[in-house]
VOBA-1610 file (N, C-alpha, C; in pm, whole numbers, padded with zeros to 5 digits, always signed):
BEGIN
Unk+02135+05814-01204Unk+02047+05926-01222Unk+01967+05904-01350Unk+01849+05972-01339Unk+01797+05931-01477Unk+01754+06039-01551Unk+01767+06009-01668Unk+01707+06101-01796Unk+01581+06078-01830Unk+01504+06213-01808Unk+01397+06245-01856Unk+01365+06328-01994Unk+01310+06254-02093Unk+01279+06337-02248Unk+01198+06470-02196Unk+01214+06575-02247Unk+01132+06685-02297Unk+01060+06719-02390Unk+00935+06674-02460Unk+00921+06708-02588Unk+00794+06838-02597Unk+00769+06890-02677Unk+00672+07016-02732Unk+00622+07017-02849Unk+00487+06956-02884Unk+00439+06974-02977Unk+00459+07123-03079Unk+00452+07233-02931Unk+00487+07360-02984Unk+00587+07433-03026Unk+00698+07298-03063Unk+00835+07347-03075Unk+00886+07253-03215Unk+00922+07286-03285Unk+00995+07180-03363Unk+01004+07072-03348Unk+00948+06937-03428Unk+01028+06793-03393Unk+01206+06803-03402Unk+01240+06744-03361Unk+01395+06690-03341Unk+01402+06602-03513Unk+01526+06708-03544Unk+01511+06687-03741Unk+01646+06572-03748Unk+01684+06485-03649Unk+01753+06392-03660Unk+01781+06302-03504Unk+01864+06203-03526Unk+01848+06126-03379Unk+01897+06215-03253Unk+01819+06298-03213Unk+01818+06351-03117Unk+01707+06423-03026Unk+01694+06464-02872Unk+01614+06472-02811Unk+01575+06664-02874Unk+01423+06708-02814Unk+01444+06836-02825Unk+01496+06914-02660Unk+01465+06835-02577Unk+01491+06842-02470Unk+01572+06717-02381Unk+01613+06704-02225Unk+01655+06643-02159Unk+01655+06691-01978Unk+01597+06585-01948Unk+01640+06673-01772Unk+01693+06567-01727Unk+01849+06621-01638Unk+01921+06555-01592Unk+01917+06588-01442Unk+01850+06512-01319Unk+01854+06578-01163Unk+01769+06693-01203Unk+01829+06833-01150Unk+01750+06938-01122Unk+01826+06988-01272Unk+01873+06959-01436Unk+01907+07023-01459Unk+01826+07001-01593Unk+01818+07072-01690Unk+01751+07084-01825Unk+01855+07104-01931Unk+01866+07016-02063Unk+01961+07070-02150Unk+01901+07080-02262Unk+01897+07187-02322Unk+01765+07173-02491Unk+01878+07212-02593Unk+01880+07102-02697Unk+01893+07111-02804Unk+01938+07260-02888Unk+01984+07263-02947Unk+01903+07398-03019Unk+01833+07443-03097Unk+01756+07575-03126Unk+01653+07554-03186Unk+01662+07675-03277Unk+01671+07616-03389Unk+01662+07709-03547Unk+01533+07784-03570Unk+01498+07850-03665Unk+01400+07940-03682Unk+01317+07860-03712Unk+01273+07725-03741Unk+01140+07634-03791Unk+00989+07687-03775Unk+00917+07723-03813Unk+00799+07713-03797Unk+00704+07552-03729Unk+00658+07569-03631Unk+00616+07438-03543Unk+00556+07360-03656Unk+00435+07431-03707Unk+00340+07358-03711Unk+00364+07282-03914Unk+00470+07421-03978Unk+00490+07366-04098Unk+00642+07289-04099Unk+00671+07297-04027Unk+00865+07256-04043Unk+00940+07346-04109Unk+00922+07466-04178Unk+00962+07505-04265Unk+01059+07623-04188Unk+01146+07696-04236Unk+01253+07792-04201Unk+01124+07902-04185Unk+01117+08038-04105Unk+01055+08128-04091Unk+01128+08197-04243Unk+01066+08323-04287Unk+01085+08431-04380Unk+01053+08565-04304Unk+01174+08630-04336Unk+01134+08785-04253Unk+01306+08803-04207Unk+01414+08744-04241Unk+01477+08795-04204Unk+01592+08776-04036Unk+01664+08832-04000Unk+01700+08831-03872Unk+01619+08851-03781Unk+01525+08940-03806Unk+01413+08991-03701Unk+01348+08856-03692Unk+01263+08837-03788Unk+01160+08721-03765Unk+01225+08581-03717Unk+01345+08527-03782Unk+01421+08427-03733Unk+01486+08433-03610Unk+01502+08535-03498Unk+01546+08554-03374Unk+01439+08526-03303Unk+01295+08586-03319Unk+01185+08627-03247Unk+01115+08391-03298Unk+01142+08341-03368Unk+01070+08198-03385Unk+01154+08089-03288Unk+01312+08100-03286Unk+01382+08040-03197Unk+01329+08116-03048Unk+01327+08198-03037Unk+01247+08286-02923Unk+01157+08181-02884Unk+01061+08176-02977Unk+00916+08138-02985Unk+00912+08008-02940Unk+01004+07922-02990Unk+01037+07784-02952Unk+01093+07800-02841Unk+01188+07849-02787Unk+01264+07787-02670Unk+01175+07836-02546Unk+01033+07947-02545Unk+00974+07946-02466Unk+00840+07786-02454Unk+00836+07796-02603Unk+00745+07658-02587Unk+00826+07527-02509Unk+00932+07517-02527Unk+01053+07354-02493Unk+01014+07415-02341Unk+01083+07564-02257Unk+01043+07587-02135Unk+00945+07554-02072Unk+00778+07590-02116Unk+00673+07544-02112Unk+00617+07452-02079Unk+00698+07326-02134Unk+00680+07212-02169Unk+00740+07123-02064Unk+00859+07187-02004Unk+00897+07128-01923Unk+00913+07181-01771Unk+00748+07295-01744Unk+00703+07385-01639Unk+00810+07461-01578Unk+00868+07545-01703Unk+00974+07666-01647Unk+00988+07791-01743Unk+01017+07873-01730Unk+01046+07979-01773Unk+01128+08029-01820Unk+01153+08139-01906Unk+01298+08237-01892Unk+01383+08219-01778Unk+01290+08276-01664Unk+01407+08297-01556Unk+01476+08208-01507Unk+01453+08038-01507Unk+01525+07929-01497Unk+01667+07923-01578Unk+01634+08015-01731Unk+01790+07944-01797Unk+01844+07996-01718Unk+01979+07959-01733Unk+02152+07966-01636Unk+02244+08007-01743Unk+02238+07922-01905Unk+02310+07956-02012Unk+02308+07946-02123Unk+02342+07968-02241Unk+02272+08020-02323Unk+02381+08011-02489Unk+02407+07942-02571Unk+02513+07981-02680Unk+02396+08030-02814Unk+02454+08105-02877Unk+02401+08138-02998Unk+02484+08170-03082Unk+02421+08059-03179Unk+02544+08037-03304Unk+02470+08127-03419Unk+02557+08272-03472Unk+02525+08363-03568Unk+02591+08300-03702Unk+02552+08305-03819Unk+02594+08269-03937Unk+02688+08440-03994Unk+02644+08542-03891Unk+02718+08694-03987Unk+02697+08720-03813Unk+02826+08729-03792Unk+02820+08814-03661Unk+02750+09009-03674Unk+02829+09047-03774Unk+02764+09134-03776Unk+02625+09184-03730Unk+02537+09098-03740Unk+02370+09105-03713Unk+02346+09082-03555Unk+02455+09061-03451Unk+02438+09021-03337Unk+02354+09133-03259Unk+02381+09306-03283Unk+02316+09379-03226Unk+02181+09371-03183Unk+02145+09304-03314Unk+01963+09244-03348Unk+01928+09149-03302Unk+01989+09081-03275Unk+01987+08956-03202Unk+01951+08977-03103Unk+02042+09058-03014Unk+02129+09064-02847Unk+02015+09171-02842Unk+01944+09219-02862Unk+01766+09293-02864Unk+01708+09256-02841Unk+01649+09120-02912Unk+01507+09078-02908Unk+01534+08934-02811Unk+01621+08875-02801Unk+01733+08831-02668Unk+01657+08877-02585Unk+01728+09026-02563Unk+01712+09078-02402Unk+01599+09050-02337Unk+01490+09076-02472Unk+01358+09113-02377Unk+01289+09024-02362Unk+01345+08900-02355Unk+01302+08762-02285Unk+01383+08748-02167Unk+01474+08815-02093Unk+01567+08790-02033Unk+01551+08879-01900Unk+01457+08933-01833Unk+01446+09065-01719Unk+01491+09070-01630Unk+01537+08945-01577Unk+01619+08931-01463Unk+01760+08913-01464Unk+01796+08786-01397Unk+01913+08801-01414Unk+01960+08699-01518Unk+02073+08783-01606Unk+02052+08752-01761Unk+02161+08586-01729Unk+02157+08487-01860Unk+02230+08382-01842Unk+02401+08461-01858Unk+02420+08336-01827Unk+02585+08353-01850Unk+02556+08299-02066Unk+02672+08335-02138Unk+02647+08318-02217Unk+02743+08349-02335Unk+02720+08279-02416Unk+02839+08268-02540Unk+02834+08274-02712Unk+02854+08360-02784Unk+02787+08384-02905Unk+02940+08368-03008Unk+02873+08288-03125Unk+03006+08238-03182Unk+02955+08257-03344Unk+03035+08253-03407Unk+02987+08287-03539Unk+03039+08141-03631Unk+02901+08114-03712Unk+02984+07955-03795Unk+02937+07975-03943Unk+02964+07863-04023Unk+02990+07868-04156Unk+02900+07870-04212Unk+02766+07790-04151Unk+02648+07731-04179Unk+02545+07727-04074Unk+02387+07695-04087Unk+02343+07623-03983Unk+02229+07529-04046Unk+02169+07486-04008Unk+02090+07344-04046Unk+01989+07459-04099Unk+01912+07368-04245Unk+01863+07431-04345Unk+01832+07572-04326Unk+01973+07655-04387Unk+01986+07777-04394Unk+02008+07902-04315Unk+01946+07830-04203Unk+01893+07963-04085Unk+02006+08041-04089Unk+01964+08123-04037Unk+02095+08274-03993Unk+02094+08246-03858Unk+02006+08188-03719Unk+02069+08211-03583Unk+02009+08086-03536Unk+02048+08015-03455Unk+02065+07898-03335Unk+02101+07932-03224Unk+01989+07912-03116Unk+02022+07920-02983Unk+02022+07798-02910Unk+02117+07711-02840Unk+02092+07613-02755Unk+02121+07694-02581Unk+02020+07624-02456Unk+02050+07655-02373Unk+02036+07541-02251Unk+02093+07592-02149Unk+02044+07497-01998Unk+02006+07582-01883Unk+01866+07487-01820Unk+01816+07521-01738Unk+01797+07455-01607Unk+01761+07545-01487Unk+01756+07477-01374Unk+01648+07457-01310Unk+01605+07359-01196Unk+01521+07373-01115Unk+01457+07514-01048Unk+01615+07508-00968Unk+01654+07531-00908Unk+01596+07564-00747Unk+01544+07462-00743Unk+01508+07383-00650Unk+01623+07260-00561Unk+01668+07240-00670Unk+01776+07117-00667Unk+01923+07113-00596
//
């Protein structure tokens, strides 16, 4: 079977040896994607709000990119640095999400790559396939 790269100008470069995307058969696996600003590299400013709504921002561009949508993901982890803030999260989440929502898993860690407060990695389908 073969692997196909995903990439998005409109999404973050890949900040070490790794893809930002991958399609495996009918399936999609993206990376995850921190609050970066595309076009400067830099962490967004603004907070939980603004840093939920830029990984947002990206993982619709990686979708985009690889002619699919929201409604393709299947699943979904998001790594919180303060669980506490998940309410805010699991908000601005939703309303990318109208159908039927992913299956999905939210975990709280010590750190995340330069600084961020939230990381979402997900997989998507043809579903065609």
């Amino acid at each position: 079977m073969d692997i196909e790269q995903i990439r998005s100008g409109q999404a973050p470069a890949a900040i070490g040896p790794y893809s930002q995307g991958v399609k495996v058969g009918g399936f999609f696996f993206f990376s995850g994607q921190i609050p970066l600003d595309p076009a400067s590299g830099e962490l967004v400013e603004g907070g939980i709000e603004a840093q939920t709504e830029q990984v947002m921002a990206n993982m619709k561009a990686l979708l985009a990119a690889a002619g699919l949508d929201f409604s393709r993901v299947v699943k979904t982890t998001i790594y919180l640095t303060d669980l506490s803030q998940f309410g805010i999260v699991n908000e601005i989440y939703g309303k990318y999400f109208t159908g039927v929502a992913p299956a999905r898993a939210t975990v709280q860690v010590a750190a995340l790559p330069k600084g961020a407060q939230v990381e979402i990695e997900w997989v998507a389908c043809t579903g065609g396939e």
